[in-house]
N, C-alpha and C positions, 0 to 999 in steps of 0.2 A: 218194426221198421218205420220211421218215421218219412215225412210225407215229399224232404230233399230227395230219400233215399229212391221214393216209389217214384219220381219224377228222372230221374236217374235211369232207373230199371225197362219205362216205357221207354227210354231215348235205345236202350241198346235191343229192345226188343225191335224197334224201327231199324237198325241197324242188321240184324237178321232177316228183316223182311227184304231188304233192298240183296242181302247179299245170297239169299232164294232165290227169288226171281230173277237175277242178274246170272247165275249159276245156272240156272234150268232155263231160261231164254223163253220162262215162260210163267205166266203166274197172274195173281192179282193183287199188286201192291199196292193201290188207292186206298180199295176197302179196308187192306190189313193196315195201314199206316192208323187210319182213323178211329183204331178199337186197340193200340200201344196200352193207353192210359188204363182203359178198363182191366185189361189182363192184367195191368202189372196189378192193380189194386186185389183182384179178384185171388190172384196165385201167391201175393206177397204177403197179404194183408187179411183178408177175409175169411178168404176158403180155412177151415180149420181141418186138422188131420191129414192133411197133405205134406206125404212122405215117399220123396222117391225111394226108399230102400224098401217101401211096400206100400206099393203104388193100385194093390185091391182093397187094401183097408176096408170094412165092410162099413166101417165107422165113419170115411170120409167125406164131405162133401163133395158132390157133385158139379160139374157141368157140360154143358152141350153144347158147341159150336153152331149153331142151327145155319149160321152162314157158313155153311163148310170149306168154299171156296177162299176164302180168310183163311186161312190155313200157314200159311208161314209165316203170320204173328202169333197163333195157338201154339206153333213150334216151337217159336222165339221163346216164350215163355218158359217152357215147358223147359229148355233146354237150359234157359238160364236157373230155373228152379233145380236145375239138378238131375232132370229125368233121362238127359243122354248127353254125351257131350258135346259143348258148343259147335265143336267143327264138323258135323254131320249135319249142318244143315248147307253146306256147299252137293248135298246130293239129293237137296230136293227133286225131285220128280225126274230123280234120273233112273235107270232100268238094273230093277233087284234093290232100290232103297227102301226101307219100311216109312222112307217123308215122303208119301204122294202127294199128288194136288186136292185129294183130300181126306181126313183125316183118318183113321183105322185105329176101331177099338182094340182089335185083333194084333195089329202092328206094331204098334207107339206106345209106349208105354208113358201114362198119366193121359190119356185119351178114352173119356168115358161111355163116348158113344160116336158110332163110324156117322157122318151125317156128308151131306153133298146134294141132295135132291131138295130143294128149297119147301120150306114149310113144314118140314115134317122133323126137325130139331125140336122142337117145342112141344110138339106132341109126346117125343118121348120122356122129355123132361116132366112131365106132365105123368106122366108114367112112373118114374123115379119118383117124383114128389107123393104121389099118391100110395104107394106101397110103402114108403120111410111113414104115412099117417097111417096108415092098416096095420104096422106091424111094427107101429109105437119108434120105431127109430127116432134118432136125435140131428141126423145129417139134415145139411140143407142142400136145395140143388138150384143152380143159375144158368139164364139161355142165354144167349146173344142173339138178336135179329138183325138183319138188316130193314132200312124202311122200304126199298123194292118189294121184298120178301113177307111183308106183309101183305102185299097184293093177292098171296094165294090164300083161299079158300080156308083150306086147313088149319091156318094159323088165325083163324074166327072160333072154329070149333073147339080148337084144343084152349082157346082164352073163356072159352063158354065153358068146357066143361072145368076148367080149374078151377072158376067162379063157383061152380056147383057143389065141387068137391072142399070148394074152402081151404084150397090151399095155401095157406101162409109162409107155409116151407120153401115156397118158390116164388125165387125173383128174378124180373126180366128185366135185360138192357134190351133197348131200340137205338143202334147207331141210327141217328136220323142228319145224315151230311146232305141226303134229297139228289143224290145221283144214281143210279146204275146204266145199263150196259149202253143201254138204248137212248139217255139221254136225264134231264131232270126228272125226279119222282113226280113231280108235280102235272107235267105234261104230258108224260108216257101213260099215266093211270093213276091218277091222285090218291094219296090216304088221308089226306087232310079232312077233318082234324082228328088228329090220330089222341090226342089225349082222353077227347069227349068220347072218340070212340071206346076206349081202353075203358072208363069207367062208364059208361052205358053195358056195357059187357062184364061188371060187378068185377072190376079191380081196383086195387087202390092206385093212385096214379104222381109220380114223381118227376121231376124236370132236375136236368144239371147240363152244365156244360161239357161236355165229354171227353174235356181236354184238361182242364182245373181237376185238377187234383183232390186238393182241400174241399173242393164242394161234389167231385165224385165220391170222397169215400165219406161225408156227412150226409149223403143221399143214400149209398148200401146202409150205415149204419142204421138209418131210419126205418128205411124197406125192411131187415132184420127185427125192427120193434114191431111194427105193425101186424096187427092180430085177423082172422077171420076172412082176408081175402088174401089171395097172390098177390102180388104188389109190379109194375112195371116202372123202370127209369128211363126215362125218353132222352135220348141224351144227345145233346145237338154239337154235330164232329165237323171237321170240315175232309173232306175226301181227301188222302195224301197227305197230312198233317204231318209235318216236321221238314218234309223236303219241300224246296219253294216251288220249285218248278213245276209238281205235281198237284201242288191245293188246289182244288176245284175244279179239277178238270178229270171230264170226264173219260177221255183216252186213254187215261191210266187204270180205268179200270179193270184191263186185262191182256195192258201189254207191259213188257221185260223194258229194264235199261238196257241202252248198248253200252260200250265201255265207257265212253267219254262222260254220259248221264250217270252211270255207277261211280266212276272218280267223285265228278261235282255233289251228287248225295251223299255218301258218304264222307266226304271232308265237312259238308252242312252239317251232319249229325256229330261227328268229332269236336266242330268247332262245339257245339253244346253241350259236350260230356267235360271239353276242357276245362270250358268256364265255371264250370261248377265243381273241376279238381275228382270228376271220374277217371277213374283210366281206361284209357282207348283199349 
């Protein structure tokens, strides 16, 4: 898929997120807007062995949502990849749907591990990565974090022991947009500087812009060369990316459009699928 196509893919995965949360009257579209690009690269582009008609491949790569609440851009994807079809995601988190508020390995199919409880996505990736090196596998496996979610505890130890373990098999995104619930990353509980930190904790350490396309997927392909450590991409988003009204604001963090805001969003994201001769 060339890199029009994956720029394309993020816009209609944003289009899923808005039509989630506007559907369920409840959700968190900030976060999910900000990590479109990644997904689409990660499901369109990278991930290898990824096939919805066998969606346990023992062969396939891996990944972990470790933000789990980001969950109806994971959908997004997943639905545009094929794994269910598009029009089930108007029942996000409604009662008896397998699309909760978050994600279920058990449930969803092309969801590789149930995650929701912050910090503890990366451990298990951490887990995956380490077993595919004990037991010679060829898959790779990729986290998502948010930079909030670096605040917990857990997500030091599981960067310690992947260092340890020499994982090279595994690569991390860090959405670093510097919002969550409570307000800036910065102010609530800083991680700053979260690179120096990454490689004082024996990883290799990558920067991209999390929206650039062209230099998100020449940052995975790199992280994939890289030998002898796990490798993380810090990758600087803006929260709400693609709708105007939501960039940077941190109220969006985990509330719904009402109808008038879901019209005006989604005609934003039309008008940029047109212009580039997608279809709506």
């Amino acid at each position: 898929m060339n890199n029009q196509q994956l720029r394309t893919i993020a816009r209609k995965i944003k289009r899923h997120v808005i039509t989630a949360v506007h559907s369920a009257g409840s959700g968190h579209p900030g976060g999910s807007l900000s990590i479109s690009e990644i997904l689409a690269i990660l499901y369109f582009e990278e991930m290898k062995n990824i096939d919805p008609a066998s969606p346990q491949n023992p062969d396939r790569d891996r990944f972990v949502l470790s933000k789990g609440h980001c969950s109806p851009a994971l959908y997004g994807a997943l639905a545009e990849r094929g794994f269910f079809p598009t029009d089930k995601i108007t029942t996000f988190r409604q009662v008896d749907s397998f699309l909760q508020g978050h994600p279920s390995m058990k449930e969803v199919p092309g969801v590789d591990m149930s995650t929701g409880s912050l910090g503890q996505g990366i451990s298990m990736a951490c887990g995956m990565a380490c077993y595919a090196k004990k037991e010679g596998k060829a898959f790779r496996v990729y986290s998502l974090l948010g930079d909030g979610e670096i605040q917990e505890g857990q997500v030091w130890e599981a960067a310690m022991s992947a260092a340890h373990l020499k994982l090279d098999n595994l690569t991390a995104y860090l959405d670093n947009n510097n919002l969550q619930i409570d307000g800036p990353v910065d102010k609530v509980m800083s991680v700053y500087p979260i690179a120096e930190k990454f490689t004082a904790f024996g990883w290799h350490v990558l920067e991209s812009n999390g929206h650039d396309v062209d230099e998100l997927l020449a940052m995975t392909r790199k992280a994939r060369s890289l030998k002898g450590k796990p490798c993380v991409i810090i990758c600087k988003t803006v929260k709400g990316k693609g709708v105007s009204f939501m960039e940077n604001e941190v109220g969006w963090q985990g509330s719904a459009v009402n109808a008038e805001q879901y019209k005006a969003a989604m005609e934003e994201i039309q008008t940029e699928l047109l212009k580039r001769g997608a279809e709506y």
